[in-house]
C-alpha positions in Angstrom: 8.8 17.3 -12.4 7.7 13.9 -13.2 10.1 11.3 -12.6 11.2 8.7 -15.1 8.8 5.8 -15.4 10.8 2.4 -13.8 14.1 2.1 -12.0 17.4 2.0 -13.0 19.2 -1.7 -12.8 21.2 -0.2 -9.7 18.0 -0.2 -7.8 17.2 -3.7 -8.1 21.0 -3.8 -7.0 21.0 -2.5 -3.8 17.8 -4.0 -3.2 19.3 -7.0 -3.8 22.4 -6.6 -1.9 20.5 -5.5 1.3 18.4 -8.4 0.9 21.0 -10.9 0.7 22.5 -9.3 3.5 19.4 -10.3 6.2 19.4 -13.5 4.7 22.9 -14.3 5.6 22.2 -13.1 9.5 18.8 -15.3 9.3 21.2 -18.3 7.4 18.5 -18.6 4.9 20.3 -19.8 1.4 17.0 -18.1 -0.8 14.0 -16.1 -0.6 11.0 -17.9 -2.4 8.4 -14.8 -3.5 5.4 -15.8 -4.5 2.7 -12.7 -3.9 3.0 -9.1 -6.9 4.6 -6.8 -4.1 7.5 -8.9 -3.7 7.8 -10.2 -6.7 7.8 -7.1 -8.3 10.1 -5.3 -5.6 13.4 -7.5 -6.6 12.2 -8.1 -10.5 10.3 -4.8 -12.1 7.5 -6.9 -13.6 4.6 -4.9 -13.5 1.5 -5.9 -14.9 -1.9 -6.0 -14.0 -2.2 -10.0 -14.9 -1.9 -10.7 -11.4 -5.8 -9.9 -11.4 -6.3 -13.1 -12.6 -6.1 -16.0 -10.2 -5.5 -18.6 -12.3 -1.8 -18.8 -12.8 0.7 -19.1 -9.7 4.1 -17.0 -10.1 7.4 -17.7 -9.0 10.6 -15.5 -7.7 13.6 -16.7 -6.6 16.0 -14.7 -4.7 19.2 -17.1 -3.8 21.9 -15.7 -1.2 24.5 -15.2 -3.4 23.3 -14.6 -6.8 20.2 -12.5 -9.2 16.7 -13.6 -8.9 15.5 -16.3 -10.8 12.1 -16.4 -12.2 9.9 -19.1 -12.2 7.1 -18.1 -14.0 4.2 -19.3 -16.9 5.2 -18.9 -20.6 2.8 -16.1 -21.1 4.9 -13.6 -19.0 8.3 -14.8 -20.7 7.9 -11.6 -23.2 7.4 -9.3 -20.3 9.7 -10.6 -17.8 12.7 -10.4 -20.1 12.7 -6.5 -20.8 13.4 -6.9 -16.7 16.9 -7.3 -15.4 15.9 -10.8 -14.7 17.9 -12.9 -16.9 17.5 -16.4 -15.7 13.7 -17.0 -16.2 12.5 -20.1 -16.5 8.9 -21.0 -17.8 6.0 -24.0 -18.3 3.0 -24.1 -20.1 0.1 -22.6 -18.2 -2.2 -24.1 -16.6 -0.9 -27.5 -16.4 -3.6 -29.1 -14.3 -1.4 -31.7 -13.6 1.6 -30.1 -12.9 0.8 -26.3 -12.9 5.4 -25.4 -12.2 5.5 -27.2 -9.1 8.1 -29.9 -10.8 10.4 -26.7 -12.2 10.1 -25.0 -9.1 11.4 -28.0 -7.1 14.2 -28.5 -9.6 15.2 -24.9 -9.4 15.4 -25.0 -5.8 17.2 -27.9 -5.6 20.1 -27.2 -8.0 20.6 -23.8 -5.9 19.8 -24.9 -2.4 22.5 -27.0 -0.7 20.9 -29.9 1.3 19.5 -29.3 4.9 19.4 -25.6 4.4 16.3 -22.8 4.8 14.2 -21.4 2.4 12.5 -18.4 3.6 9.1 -18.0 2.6 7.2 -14.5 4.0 5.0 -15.5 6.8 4.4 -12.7 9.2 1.5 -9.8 9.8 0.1 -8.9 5.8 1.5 -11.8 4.3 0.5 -14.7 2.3 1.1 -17.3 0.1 -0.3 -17.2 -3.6 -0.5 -20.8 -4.6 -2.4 -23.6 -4.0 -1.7 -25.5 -0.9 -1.5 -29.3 -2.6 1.1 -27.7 -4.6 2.9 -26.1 -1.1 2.4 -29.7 0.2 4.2 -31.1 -2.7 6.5 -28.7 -2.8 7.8 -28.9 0.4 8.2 -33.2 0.4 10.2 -32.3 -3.3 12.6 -30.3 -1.9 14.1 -33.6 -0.1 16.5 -32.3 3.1 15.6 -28.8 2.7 13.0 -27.0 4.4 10.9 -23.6 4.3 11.0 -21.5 7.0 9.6 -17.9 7.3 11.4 -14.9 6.3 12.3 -13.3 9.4 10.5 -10.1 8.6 13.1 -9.3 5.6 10.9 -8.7 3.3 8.8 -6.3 5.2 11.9 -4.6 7.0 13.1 -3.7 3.4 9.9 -2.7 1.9 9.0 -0.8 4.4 12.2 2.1 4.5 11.6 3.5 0.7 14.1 5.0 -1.9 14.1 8.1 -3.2 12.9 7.1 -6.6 10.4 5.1 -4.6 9.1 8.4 -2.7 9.2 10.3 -6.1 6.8 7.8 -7.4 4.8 8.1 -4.4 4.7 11.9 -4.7 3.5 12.1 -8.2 0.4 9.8 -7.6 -0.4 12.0 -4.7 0.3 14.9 -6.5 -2.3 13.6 -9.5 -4.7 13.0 -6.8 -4.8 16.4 -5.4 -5.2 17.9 -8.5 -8.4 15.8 -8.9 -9.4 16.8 -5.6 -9.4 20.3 -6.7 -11.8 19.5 -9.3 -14.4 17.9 -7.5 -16.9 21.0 -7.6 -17.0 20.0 -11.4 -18.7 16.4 -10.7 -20.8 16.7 -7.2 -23.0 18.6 -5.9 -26.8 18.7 -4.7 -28.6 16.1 -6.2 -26.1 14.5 -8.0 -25.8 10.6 -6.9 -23.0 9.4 -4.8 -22.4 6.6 -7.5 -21.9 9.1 -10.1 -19.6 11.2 -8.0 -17.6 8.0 -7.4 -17.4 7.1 -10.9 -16.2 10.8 -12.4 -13.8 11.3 -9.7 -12.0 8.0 -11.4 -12.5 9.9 -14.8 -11.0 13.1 -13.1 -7.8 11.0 -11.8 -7.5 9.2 -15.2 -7.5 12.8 -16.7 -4.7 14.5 -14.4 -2.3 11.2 -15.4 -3.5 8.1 -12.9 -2.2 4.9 -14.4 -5.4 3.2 -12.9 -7.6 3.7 -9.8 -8.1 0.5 -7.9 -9.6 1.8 -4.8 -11.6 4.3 -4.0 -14.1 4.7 -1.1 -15.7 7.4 0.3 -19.6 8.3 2.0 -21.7 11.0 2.2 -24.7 11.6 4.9 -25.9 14.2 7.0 -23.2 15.8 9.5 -21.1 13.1 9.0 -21.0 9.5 7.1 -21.8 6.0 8.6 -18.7 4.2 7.1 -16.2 4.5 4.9 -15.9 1.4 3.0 -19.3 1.0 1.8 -19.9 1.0 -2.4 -21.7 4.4 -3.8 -25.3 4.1 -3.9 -27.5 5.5 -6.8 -29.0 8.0 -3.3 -28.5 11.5 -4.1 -26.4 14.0 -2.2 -28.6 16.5 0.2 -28.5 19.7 1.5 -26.5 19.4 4.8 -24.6 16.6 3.3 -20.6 15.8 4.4 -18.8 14.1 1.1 -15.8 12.4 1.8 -13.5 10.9 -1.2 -10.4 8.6 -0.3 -8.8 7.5 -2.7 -5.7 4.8 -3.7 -4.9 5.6 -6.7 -1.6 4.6 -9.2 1.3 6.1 -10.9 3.9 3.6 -11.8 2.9 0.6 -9.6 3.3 3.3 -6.8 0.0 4.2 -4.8 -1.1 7.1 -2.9 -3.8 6.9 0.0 -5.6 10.2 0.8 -9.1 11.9 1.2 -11.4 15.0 1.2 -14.0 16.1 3.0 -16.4 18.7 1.5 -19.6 19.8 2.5 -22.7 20.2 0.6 -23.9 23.7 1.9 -22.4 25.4 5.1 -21.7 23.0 7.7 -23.5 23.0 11.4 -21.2 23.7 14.5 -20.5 20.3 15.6 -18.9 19.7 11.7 -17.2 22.9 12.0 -15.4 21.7 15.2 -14.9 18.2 14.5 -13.0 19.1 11.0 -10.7 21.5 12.7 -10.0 18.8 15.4 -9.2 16.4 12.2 -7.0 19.0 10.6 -5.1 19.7 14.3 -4.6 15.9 15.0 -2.9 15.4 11.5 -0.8 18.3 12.2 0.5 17.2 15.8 0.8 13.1 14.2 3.1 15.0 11.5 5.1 16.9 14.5 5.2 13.3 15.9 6.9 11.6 13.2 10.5 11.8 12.4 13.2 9.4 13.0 13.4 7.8 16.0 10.1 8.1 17.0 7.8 5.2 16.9 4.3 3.8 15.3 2.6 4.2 18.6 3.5 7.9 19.5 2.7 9.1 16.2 -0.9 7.6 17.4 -0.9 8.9 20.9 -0.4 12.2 19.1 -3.4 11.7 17.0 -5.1 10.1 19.3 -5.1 12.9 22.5 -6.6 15.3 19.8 -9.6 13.0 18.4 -10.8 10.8 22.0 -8.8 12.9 24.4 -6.4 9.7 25.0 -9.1 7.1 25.2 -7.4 5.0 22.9 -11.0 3.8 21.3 -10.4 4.3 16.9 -13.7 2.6 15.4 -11.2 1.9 12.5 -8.9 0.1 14.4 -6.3 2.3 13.6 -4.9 5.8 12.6 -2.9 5.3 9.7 -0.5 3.0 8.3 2.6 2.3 5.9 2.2 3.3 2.1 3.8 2.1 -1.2 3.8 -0.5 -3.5 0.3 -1.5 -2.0 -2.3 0.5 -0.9 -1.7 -0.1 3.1 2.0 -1.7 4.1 3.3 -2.2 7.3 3.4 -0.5 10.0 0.0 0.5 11.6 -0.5 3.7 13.4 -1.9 1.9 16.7 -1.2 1.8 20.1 1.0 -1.2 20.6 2.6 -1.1 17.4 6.8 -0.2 18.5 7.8 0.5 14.9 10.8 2.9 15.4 10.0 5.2 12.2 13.0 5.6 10.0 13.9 8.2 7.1 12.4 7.0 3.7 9.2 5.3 5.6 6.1 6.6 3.8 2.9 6.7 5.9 -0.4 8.1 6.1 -2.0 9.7 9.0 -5.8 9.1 8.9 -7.2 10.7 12.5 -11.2 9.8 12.6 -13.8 11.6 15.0 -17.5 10.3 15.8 -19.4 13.8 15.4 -22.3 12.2 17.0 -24.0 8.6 17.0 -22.9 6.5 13.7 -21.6 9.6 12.4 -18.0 10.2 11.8 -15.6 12.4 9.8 -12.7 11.2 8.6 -9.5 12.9 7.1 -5.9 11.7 5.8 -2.8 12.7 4.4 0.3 10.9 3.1 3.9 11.7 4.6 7.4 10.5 4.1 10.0 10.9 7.1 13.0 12.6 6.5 15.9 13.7 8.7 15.1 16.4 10.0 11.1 15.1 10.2 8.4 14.5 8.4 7.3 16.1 4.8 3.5 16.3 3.6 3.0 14.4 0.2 -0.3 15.2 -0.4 -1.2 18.6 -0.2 -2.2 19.7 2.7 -5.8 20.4 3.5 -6.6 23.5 4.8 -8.9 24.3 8.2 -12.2 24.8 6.8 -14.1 22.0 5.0 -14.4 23.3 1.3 -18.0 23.8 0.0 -19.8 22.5 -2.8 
């Protein structure tokens, strides 16, 4: 069943609530938001003008009352079928004064003097505004000072609702019926460039909202990367195709792949694919409540180098949500203590021989009693083309 499209107000609620919560033990008297995730995670505005770069936009979340948006004229329409009610707008761009003078003036009437504003600072952060207009910012606000956001922000994104997990579920469930289609688009001697641009067609057709990333290679026994663009080079006989793919329902992303193989696969693919499949299912044993980051990557880990630690991607998986990768990472020095309602994906990789590597991932949520496969899970043999 497809869920509703949105939230109900009593989301933005509780989010709310829990939010001003942390502030109150961190004595910050407001959260200043200034990046889409954020923003949209206390206000609902969803809209894919943030691709532009040229406007900067502004969420206030005080300690004691609703967020107040800051924002350019052109989003007053939008913002107000949000629960937002207090939204407060200029005329952009203003090369001049581009909201910094209303931003100041809304902080000020709702920060007391010689109190902290907390601004998000840590790991996969930053700030989306010009920096003469942070410098100005910060001498405006008199007394009052911005401090970082003690991880709030990132503690709260990171456990996910259920109607957050629902959302998550039905991009990955649109994305697994695409991968079941792929037969339809590749094959020998089609390009990698076309594959790449009818698998988007394919996720469009079975109810994607958009398809911002998608990735993938394709090369004998194995691929080189996996972040390289398609090239116009046609697949081969003996060829390993791997899709991954971040696609959206609802502002809500899912981050999986597929391998598949181009005619029967040689030994040494055989055996490192069933390795892949076997360290995803021992990471999934690994994760439930309680447990953290890093032993959900030993687990993986001990299957794919024997314990040597050594992941030429730097890591084997990593949070999952509003954006395509969220905190935490699967590596070895990462103590995240894994909570129900964290959404991850496992992403085990194996070097089949020199510059050649398979890689495979799936999307979870914790629960519980454990861990629950989002996407569907692949089965032991790589599927031929």
């Amino acid at each position: 069943m497809v869920p509703e499209r949105g939230f109900p107000y009593s989301e933005y609620q509780d989010r709310l609530q829990r939010a001003q919560a942390y502030m109150r033990n961190a004595e910050l008297s407001a959260l200043l938001l200034t990046t889409e995730p954020e923003f949209r995670y206390f206000s609902g505005f969803l809209t894919r003008f943030w691709e532009s770069p040229t406007r900067p936009w502004y969420l206030i979340v005080p300690a004691t009352s609703n967020p107040i948006a800051v924002i350019p004229s052109i989003g007053a329409a939008l913002m107000g079928k949000t629960w937002v009610d207090d939204i407060r707008t200029w005329s952009a761009p203003d090369l001049t004064d581009d909201g910094v003078s209303l931003l100041i003036e809304t902080l000020r009437e709702i920060v007391p003097e010689n109190a902290k504003i907390g601004l998000p600072s840590g790991h996969e952060t930053h700030v989306r505004m010009p920096v003469a207009d942070l410098d100005r910012l910060k001498i405006g606000l008199g007394s009052r000072y911005i401090a970082g956001d003690n991880g709030i922000m990132r503690d709260l994104r990171m456990v996910k609702s259920p109607l957050e997990v629902a959302k998550i579920d039905t991009a990955c469930q649109i994305a697994g019926r695409a991968f079941e289609r792929v037969s339809e688009i590749a094959g020998e001697g089609v390009s990698l460039e076309t594959v790449f641009r009818n698998f988007q067609i394919l996720c469009l057709e079975e109810g994607a909202d958009w398809v911002p990333y998608l990735a993938g290679g394709a090369g004998q026994s194995g691929y080189e990367d996996v972040i390289s663009p398609a090239t116009t080079a046609p697949l081969l006989k003996g060829d390993i195709l791997m899709l991954d793919t971040g696609l959206v329902w609802d502002g809500y992303f899912c981050d999986f792949d597929r391998n598949f193989a181009v005619s029967k696969p040689d030994g040494k693919v055989k055996s490192g694919y069933k390795k892949l499949i076997e360290a995803a299912r021992f990471g999934l044993e690994a994760a439930k409540p309680g447990a953290t980051a890093s032993e959900v990557f030993f687990a993986m880990d001990k299957i794919v180098t024997g314990g040597k630690s050594q992941s030429g991607a730097g890591r084997l998986g990593h949070g999952l949500g509003m954006q395509l990768t969220e905190w935490p990472s699967l590596i070895a020095k990462d103590y995240t203590v894994l909570q129900e309602g964290m959404v991850l994906t496992l992403e085990p990789g194996i070097e089949i021989e020199p510059q050649r590597y398979l890689v495979h991932e799936e999307n979870i949520v914790i629960t519980t009693t454990g861990a629950r496969m989002l996407s569907s899970q692949a089965g032991a043999e790589i599927p031929l083309l």
